[in-house]
Structures are given as structure tokens and as C-alpha cells.
C-alpha positions in Angstrom: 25.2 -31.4 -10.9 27.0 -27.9 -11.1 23.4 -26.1 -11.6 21.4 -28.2 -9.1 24.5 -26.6 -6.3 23.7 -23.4 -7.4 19.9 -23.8 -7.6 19.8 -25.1 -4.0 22.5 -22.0 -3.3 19.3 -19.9 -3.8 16.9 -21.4 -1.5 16.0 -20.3 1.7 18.7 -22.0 4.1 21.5 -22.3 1.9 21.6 -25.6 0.0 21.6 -27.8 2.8 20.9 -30.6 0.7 18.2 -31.6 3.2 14.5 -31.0 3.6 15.0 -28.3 6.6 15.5 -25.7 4.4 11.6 -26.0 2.5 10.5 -26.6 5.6 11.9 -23.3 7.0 10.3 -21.5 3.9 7.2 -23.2 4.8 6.8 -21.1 7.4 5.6 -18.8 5.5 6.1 -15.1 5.1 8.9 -15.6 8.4 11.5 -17.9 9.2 10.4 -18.6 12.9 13.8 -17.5 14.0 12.6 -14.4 12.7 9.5 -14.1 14.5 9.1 -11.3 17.4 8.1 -13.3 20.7 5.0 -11.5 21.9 5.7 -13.3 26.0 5.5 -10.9 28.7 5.4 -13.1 31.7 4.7 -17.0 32.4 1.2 -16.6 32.1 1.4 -16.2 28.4 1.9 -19.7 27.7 -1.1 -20.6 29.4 -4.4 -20.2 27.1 -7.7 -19.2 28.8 -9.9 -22.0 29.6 -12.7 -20.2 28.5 -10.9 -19.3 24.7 -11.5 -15.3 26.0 -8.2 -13.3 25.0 -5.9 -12.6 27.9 -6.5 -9.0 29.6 -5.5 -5.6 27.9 -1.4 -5.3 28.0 0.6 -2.3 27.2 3.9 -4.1 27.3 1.9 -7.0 24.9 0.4 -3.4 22.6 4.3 -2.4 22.2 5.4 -6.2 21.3 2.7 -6.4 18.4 3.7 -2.8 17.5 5.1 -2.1 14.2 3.3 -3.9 11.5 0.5 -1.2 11.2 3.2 1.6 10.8 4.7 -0.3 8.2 1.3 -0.7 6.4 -0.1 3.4 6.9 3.5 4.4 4.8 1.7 3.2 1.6 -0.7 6.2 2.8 1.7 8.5 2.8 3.3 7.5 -0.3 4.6 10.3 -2.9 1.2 9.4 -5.2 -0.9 10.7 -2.1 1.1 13.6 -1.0 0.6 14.8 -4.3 -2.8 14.4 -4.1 -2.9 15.9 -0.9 -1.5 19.2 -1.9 -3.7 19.5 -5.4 -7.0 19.0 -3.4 -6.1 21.5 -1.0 -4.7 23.9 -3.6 -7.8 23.2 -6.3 -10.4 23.0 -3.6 -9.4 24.6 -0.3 -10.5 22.9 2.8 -13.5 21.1 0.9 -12.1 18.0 0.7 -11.3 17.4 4.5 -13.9 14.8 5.1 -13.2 12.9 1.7 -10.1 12.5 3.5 -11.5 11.1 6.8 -13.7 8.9 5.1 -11.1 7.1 2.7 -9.0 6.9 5.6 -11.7 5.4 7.3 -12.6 2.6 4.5 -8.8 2.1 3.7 -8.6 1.0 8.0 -11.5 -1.4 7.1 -9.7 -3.3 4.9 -6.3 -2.9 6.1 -8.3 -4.2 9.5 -9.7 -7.4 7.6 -6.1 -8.6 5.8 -4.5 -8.1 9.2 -7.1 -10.7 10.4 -6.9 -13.0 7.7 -3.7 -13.3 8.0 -3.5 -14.1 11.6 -6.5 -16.5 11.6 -4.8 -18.6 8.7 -1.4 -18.1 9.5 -0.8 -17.5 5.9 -0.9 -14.4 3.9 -3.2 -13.1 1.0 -0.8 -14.1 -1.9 -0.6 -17.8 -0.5 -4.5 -18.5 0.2 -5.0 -17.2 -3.1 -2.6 -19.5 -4.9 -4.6 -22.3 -2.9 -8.2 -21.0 -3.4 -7.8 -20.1 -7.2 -6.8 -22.1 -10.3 -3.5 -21.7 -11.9 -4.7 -19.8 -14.6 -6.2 -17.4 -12.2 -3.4 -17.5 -9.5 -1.2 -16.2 -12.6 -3.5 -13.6 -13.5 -3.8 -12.1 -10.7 -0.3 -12.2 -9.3 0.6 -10.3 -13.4 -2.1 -7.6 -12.0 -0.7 -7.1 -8.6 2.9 -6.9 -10.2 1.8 -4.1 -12.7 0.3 -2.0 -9.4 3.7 -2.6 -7.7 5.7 -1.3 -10.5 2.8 1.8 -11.4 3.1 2.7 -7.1 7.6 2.2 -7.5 7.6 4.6 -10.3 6.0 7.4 -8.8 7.8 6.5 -5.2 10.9 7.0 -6.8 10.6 9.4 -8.8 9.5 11.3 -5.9 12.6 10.5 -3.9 14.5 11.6 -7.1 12.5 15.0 -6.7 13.3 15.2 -2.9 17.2 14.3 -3.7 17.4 17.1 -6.2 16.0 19.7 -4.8 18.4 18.7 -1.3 21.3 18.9 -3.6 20.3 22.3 -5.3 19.4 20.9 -8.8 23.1 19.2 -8.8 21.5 15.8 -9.0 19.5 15.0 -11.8 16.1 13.0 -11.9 18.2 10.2 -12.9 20.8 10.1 -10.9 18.4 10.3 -7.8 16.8 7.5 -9.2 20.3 5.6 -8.9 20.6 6.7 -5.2 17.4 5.4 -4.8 17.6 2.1 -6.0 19.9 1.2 -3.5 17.6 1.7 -0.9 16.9 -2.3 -1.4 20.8 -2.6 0.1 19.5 -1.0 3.3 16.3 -2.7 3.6 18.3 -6.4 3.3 21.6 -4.9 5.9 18.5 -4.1 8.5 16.2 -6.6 8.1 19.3 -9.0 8.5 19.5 -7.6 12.2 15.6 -8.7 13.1 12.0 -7.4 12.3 12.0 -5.0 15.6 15.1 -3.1 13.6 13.4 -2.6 10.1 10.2 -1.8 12.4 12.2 1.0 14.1 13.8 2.7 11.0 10.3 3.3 9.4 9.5 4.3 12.2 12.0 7.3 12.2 10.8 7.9 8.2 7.6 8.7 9.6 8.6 10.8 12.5 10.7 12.6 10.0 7.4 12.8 7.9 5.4 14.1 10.5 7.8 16.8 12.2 8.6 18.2 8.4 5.3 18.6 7.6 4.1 19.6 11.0 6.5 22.5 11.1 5.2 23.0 7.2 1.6 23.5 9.2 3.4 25.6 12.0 4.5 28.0 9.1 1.9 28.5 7.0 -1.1 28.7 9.7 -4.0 27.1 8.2 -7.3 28.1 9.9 -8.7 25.7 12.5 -12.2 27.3 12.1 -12.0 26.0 8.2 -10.4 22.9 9.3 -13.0 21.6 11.6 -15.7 22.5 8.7 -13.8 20.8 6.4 -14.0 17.8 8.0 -17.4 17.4 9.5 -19.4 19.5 6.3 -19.5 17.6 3.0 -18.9 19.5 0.0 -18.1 18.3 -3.7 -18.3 20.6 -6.2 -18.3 20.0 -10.6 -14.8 21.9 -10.5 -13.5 19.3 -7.6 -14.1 16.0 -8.8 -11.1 15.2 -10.2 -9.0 16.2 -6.7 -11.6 14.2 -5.3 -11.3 10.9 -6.8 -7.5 11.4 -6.3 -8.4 11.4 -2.7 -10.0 8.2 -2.6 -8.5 6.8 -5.3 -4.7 6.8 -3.7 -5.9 5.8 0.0 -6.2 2.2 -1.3 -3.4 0.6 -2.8 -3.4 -2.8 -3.9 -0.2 -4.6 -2.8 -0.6 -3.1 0.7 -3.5 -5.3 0.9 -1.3 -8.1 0.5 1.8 -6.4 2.1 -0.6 -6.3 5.5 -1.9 -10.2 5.7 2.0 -10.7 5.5 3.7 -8.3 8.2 1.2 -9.4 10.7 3.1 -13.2 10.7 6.2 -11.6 12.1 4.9 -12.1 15.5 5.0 -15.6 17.6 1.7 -16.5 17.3 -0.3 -19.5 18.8 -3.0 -20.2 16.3 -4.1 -23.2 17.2 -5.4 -21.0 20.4 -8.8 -18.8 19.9 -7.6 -16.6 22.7 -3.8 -16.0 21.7 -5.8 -15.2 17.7 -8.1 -12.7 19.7 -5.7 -11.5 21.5 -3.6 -10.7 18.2 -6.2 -9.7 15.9 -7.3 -6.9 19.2 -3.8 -5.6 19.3 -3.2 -5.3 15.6 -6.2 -3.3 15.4 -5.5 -0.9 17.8 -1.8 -0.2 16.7 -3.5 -0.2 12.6 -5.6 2.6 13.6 -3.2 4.3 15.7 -1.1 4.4 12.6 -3.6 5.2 10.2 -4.1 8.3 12.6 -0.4 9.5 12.2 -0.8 8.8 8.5 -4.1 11.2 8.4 -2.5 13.7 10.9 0.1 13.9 7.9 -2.2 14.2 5.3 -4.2 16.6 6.8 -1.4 19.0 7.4 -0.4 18.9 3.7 -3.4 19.7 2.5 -4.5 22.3 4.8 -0.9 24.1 3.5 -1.6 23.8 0.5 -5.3 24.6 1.0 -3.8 28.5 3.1 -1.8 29.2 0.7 -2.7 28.6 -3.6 -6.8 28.0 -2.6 -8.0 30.5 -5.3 -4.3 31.5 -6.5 -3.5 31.4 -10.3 -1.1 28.6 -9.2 -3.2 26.2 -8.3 -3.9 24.5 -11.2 -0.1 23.8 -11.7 1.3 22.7 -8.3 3.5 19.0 -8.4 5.7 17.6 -6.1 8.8 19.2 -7.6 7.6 22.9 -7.8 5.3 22.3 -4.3 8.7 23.5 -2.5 9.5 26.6 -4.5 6.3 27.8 -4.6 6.1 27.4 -0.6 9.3 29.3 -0.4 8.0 32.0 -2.5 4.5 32.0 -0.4 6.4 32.4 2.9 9.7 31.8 2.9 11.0 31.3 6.6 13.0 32.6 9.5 14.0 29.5 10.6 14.5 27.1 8.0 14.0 27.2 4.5 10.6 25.6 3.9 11.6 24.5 0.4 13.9 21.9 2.1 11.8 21.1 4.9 9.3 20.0 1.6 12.0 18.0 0.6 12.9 16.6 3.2 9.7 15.2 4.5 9.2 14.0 0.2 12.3 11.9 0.5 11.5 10.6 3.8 7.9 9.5 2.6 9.5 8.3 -1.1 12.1 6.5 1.1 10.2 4.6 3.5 7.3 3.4 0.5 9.5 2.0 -2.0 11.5 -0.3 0.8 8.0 -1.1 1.4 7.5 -1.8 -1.8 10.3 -3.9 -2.1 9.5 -5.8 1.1 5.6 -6.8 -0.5 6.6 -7.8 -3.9 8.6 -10.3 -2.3 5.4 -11.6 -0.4 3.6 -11.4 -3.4 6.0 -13.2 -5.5 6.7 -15.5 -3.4 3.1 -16.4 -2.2 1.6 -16.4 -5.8 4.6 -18.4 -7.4 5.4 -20.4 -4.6 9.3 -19.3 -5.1 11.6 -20.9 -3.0 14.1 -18.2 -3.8 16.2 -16.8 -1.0 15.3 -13.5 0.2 18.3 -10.9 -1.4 17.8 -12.6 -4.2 13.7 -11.7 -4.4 14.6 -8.3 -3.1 16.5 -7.7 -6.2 14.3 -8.9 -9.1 11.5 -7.3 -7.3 13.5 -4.0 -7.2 14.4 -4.6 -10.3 10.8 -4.8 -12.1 10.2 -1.1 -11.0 13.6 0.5 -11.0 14.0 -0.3 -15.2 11.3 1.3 -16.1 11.6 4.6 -13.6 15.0 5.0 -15.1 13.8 4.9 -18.7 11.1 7.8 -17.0 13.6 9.7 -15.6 15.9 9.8 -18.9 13.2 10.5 -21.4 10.5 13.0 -19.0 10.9 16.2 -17.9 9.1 16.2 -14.0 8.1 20.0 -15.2 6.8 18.9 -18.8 3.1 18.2 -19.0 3.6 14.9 -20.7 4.9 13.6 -17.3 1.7 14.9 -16.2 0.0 12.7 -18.6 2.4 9.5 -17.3 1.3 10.3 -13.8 -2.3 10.1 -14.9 -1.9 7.0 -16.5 -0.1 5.1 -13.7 -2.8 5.9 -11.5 -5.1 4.3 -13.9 -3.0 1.7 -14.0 -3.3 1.2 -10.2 -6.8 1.6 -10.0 -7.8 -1.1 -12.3 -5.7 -3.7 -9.9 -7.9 -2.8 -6.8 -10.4 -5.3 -7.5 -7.8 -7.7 -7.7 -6.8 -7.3 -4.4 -10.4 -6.5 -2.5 -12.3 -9.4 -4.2 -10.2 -12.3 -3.1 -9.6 -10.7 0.3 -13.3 -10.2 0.8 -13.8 -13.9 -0.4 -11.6 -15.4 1.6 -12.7 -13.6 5.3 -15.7 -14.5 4.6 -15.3 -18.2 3.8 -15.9 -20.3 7.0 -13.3 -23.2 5.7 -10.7 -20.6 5.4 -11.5 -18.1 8.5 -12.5 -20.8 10.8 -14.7 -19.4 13.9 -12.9 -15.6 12.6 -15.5 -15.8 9.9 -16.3 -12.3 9.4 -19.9 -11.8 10.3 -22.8 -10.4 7.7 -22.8 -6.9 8.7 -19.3 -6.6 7.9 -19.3 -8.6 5.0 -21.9 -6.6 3.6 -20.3 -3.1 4.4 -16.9 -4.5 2.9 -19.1 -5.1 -0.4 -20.7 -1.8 -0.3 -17.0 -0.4 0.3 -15.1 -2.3 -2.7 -18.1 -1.2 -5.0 -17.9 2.1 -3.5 -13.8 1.9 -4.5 -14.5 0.1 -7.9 -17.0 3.0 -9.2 -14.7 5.6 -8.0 -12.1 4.3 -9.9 -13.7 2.9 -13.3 -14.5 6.8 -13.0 -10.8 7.9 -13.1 -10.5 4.8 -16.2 -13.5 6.3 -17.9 -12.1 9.8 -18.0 -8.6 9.4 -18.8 -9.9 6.9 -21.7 -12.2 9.5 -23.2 -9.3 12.1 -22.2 -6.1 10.8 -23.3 -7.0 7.5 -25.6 -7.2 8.8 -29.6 -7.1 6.4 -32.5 -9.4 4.2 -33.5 -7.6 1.0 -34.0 -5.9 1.8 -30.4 -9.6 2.3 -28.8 -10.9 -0.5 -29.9 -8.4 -2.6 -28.4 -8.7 -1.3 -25.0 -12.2 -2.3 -25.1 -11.6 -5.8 -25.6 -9.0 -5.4 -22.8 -11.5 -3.7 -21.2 -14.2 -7.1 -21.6 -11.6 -9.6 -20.6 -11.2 -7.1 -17.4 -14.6 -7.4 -16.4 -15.1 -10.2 -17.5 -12.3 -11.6 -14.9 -14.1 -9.3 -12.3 -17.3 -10.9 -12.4 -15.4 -14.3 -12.4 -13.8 -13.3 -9.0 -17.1 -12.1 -7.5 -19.7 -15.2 -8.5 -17.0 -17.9 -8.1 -18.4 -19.1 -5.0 -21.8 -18.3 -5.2 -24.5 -20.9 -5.8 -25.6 -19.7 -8.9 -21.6 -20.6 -10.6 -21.8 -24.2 -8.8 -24.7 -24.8 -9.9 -23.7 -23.7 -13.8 -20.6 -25.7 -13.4 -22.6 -29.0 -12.4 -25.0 -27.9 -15.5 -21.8 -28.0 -17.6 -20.1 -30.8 -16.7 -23.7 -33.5 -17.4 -24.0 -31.9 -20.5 -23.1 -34.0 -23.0 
């Protein structure tokens, strides 16, 4: 009796002892106390006889803001900066419009998982506990789980970077690791006080983002004249392909996929109205991209630093995030403000803002794949605790300056990369199913461009695979057992894509009159 009281102590609604309580968690990714009310006027809860979305609103544009700004941080994660600043230090301005490009196909499908989850009402992680078999539901949720943890590490161990260089080197890696972790205690206090709260306090990490590295830009002076080139003139040299498949490779990350189909549920949504769907699915687009131009304004500006000042130098081939700062101090210095801390201070802000993110979607993807009826503190905390166990054991054993954390970095992008398909697949699936879209069916222009895309992505990346395998992978024994791993991998893949084609139904129906 004494387990079943603290078993029901866990579930959303306290223990009630009554059926409430599922039924609140039932509402899927938000309680509806918890949803933002989107109504401006009396007019809103009239729906358009003619099912066309109500006119333009910039109060309405404010009300859905907040989801999208949430979703660019996992652009302007630790993993990217980094990336940011070795492109521009390894290949100048070259790599501008690789960088407008992946921003452009990471707004794609950051555009389609905000519209699947407001035509469904339920997020990624659910639909695909519904659409897939146990077996498969497991598998991927164990996929998405590995590219939460691989994206926390480096998150944090950025903030540990940022916090040690704030404190003078008094902190160690570890310790910021520790200060870090409690960053899941701030994300429960706000998002106890209402969505529009936690909204605003990302809001201020990327405003902090923006004006560090901003005044970084102010600094250094980057040319315009190479800026504009850089964007609008493709280039891609042998010496830049690695810097380049960084680019692309960090824009798209696979639990913000899921994270997105979620946040866009925190508004009061009618969706049993086409118009009041339209009408969401048109604002959530506008304030995605609006976001996804801060995020690029940001990336632009550390590259193009980075790009003025090592393009060419004999440091370029060893910049990082930890000695990013010193060797900015060393380029230029500053009147004003140290520029070392101003690095730091925009790195914590970014490592800040993407692991509470990161906390926030593995509870929608735990939650959604395992159908947990867990309360929401305690999800935070085994969530935070799947990443923070192993970045400790990082920060204790690696050196951020010694080459094998180098190597770990490396890997961990690997081990993100091989989740995208995980992600892309069922989402492209799913918009693109009429029983599950409804009359938001994606239509075949887009379907095939989100193909093209998620092939594009899945090439790029079983390029980064391929090259750290033949790289970093030595032994025999040990090689041949990634390449079983490695059939099983593809072998799921081409499950995912041909599981509702013709050709599979009609090889199932073959299978099952067999005798």
C-alpha cells in the first residue's frame, strides 16, 4: 500500500487517487493551466466561417512569441560556436554561405515539427510511440537519449569553460560542471511561475549572447566587403572540408526536432478549428524565422572574428573554446572591456541557456516515447542526470587543452550525427501522412525538398562517420564490430524510410500467406 502512495506521489497532480490527474497529463506536453491564452479581443472566440485564419495581429505575433527563441538556442549551442570560430579561423570568410544555407534547411525543419505539432496537438515523441511498434518506439527513444547526452556534454563543458575563465582559472573544469548542473533548479523555480517566465529568461541569454558577441564584432572589425562575398559566393576548398561539415553538421540537432513539436503546445490552441491551426502554424513561422535570424546574426559575428583575426595565422589550426578568449585578448586586447571575458561571457550565456533546453526536451522525449507519468521535477532530474554523470567523469579525467579531448569532441559529434535520421525520418513520415496531418498534409513539393534535405544531412554526416572511423577506429576485432553496428544502423534506416511505402505492405501481406 506504502509504495502505491508513493508511486501516485510521483504522478502529475499529486496522488489524488482519482483519474484527474492522467487526465491532466493527457494533455500532453502542458497542463492546460499552463497553457499561454493567445485571446486578444472577443472576436477570437469566433472561427471564420470560411476556415481562413483571422487577419495579421501584432499583439496575437507577441502572444505566440517565445517557442522559436527557445528552439534557435540549440543553434547557438557551445558545439556550434565552436564551430563557428574554427571555420572562420581555418577558412576565412569562405564558409559564410554554408552558413546561410544550413540555417536555411535547419528553419525547414524546425518549420515542419512546429506544424506537426500544432496540427496533432501532440508532439514528435508521442505520434511516434503511436505510429511505431514497441520495439521500434524503444529504439529510437535509446537513439535520441544518446544525442541528448553527446549535445549535454559539450554544453556543459562549455559553461565549465566560460565559468573558469570568469573566475580566473580559480574554478576548475569540474567544479564548473557542479555549478552547472544546478542550472536544472532554475529551470523547475521559473517554469513553476508560467511558460511566458522561462520564455523571458532565454530570452535575456540570448540578448546576452548577441550584445557579447556583437561588441566581439565591434572590436575586431571584420570586413563587410568580405562578408557580403562570403555569403553570396560559394567556395569549398580540399583544406576546408572538415570546418565545413562542422557547419552543417551542428545546425541540426536531433532532440530539437522533438524539443520544437513540443514547445509549440504551450499555447491555447483550438484545433478542432482550421482557421485558429492556420492562424498558429502562420505565427509560429514568422517568430521561428525571426529567431533563426538572431541565431545567424550570432553566428555570423563569431565567425567573421575569428575569420579577421587567425585566417592564415599559425594559430588557426589550434583555436577551442577555452583558448578562443586568450588568444582574442592577445589579438586585440581592449580599451573598454577585456574581450577575453566578454568571450566568456557570451560562452556561458549560450552553454547556459542550451543545457536548460536540454533538460526541458528530454523530458518531452522521455515522456512521449515511454509514456511516463512521472511528475515533472522528478523527469528534470533523471534527465539531467543521464548527461551530467558522464560530463563529470569528462571533466575529472580530460584536460580541455589536451588533444585527447579533441579526439572526445570528435566523437560526440559522431555520436550526434548518427541520431539525425532518427529524428528527420519519422518527422518527415508523419507530415506527410494524411491520417496523421489531416488537411495540414504537407504538400509534394515540400515533401520532396524535405527528402532531398534529410539525404543532403545524412550524406554530410555518414561523411563525418566515415572519416573519424578510418581516423580514430584501430584494431581489428574493434573494427569489425562497428561494422555490424554499422549494418543494424542502416539496416534500421531503411526500415524507417520504406515502412509505409507500398513496396513493405505489399512484402508484409507476401509474408504473412506464406505458409
Amino acid at each position: 500500500m506504502a509504495s502505491r502512495d508513493l508511486a501516485e506521489s510521483l504522478l502529475p497532480g499529486g496522488g489524488g487517487g482519482n483519474d484527474s490527474a492522467h487526465d491532466e497529463y493527457d494533455e500532453r506536453a502542458y497542463d492546460s493551466d499552463d497553457k499561454v491564452s493567445i485571446s486578444v479581443s472577443d472576436s477570437d472566440s469566433e472561427d471564420a466561417g470560411d476556415g481562413r485564419r483571422p487577419a495579421f495581429s501584432w499583439r496575437k505575433l507577441w502572444r505566440f512569441t517565445g517557442p522559436g527563441f527557445l528552439m534557435c538556442i540549440a543553434f547557438l549551442d557551445p558545439g556550434n560556436l565552436e564551430g563557428d570560430l574554427q571555420a572562420g579561423a581555418a577558412a576565412g570568410y569562405q564558409l559564410l554561405w554554408l552558413l546561410l544555407w544550413a540555417t536555411v534547411m535547419g528553419a525547414l525543419v524546425q518549420l515542419l515539427s512546429a506544424r506537426l505539432g500544432v496540427a496533432t496537438g501532440k508532439h514528435l515523441a508521442e505520434l511516434c510511440r503511436e505510429e511505431y511498434p514497441p520495439w521500434a518506439t524503444r529504439a529510437l527513444w535509446a537513439m535520441t537519449e544518446l544525442a541528448l547526452v553527446g549535445a549535454d556534454i559539450q554544453e556543459v563543458i562549455g559553461s565549465a569553460i566560460a565559468i573558469k575563465i570568469l573566475s580566473g582559472g580559480t574554478v576548475p573544469l569540474w567544479g564548473g560542471v557542479v555549478i552547472t548542473a544546478f542550472d536544472c533548479f532554475i529551470f523547475l523555480f521559473l517554469e513553476n511561475y508560467g511558460v511566458r517566465k522561462l520564455e523571458a529568461f532565454f530570452g535575456v541569454l540570448i540578448a546576452v549572447m548577441a550584445v557579447s558577441f556583437a561588441i566581439m564584432f565591434g572590436e575586431t572589425k571584420p570586413s563587410g566587403k568580405e562578408l557580403l562575398i562570403g555569403l553570396v559566393v560559394p567556395k569549398l576548398g580540399s583544406k576546408t572540408i572538415k570546418q565545413a561539415v562542422g557547419i552543417v553538421g551542428c545546425i541540426i540537432m536531433p532532440h530539437n526536432v522533438f524539443l520544437h513539436s513540443a514547445l509549440v503546445q504551450s499555447r491555447k490552441i483550438d484545433t478542432n478549428k482550421k482557421s485558429r491551426v492556420q492562424e498558429a502554424v502562420y505565427y509560429y513561422s514568422i517568430e521561428s524565422i525571426l529567431a533563426l535570424i538572431v541565431s545567424f546574426f550570432i553566428n555570423i559575428c563569431v565567425t567573421t572574428v575569428f575569420a579577421k583575426g587567425f585566417y592564415g595565422s599559425e594559430q588557426a589550426d589550434n583555436i577551442g573554446l577555452e583558448n578562443a578568449g586568450q588568444y582574442l585578448q592577445e589579438k586585440y586586447g581592449t580599451a573598454f572591456f577585456p574581450i577575453l571575458y566578454i568571450w566568456a561571457i557570451g560562452l556561458l550565456a549560450s552553454g547556459q541557456s542550451s543545457t536548460i533546453t536540454g533538460t526541458y526536451a528530454g523530458q518531452f522525449v522521455m515522456g512521449g516515447f515511454l509514456n511516463l507519468r512521472l511528475k515533472k521535477w522528478l523527469r528534470a532530474m533523471i534527465t539531467r542526470s543521464f548527461a551530467i554523470i558522464p560530463t563529470m567523469i569528462v571533466a575529472l579525467f580530460f584536460d580541455t587543452e589536451d588533444p585527447t579531448m579533441d579526439i572526445l569532441n570528435e566523437a560526440l559529434n559522431v555520436l550526434q550525427s548518427i541520431q539525425i535520421p532518427f529524428a528527420l525520418i519519422p518527422l518527415i513520415t508523419l507530415v506527410s501522412k494524411e491520417q496523421v496531418m489531416g488537411s495540414f498534409v504537407v504538400g509534394p513539393i515540400t515533401k520532396v525538398i524535405s527528402w532531398i534535405v534529410t539525404i543532403f544531412l545524412m550524406l554530410i554526416n555518414g561523411y563525418l562517420i566515415l572519416s573519424f572511423y578510418i581516423t580514430e577506429i584501430q584494431g581489428a576485432l574493434v573494427r569489425s564490430s562497428l561494422c555490424i553496428v554499422l549494418a543494424v544502423y542502416l539496416a534500421f534506416i531503411a526500415y524507417l524510410i520504406v515502412r509505409n511505402t507500398a513496396l513493405y505492405h505489399r512484402l508484409l501481406s507476401s509474408m504473412s500467406k506464406s505458409p
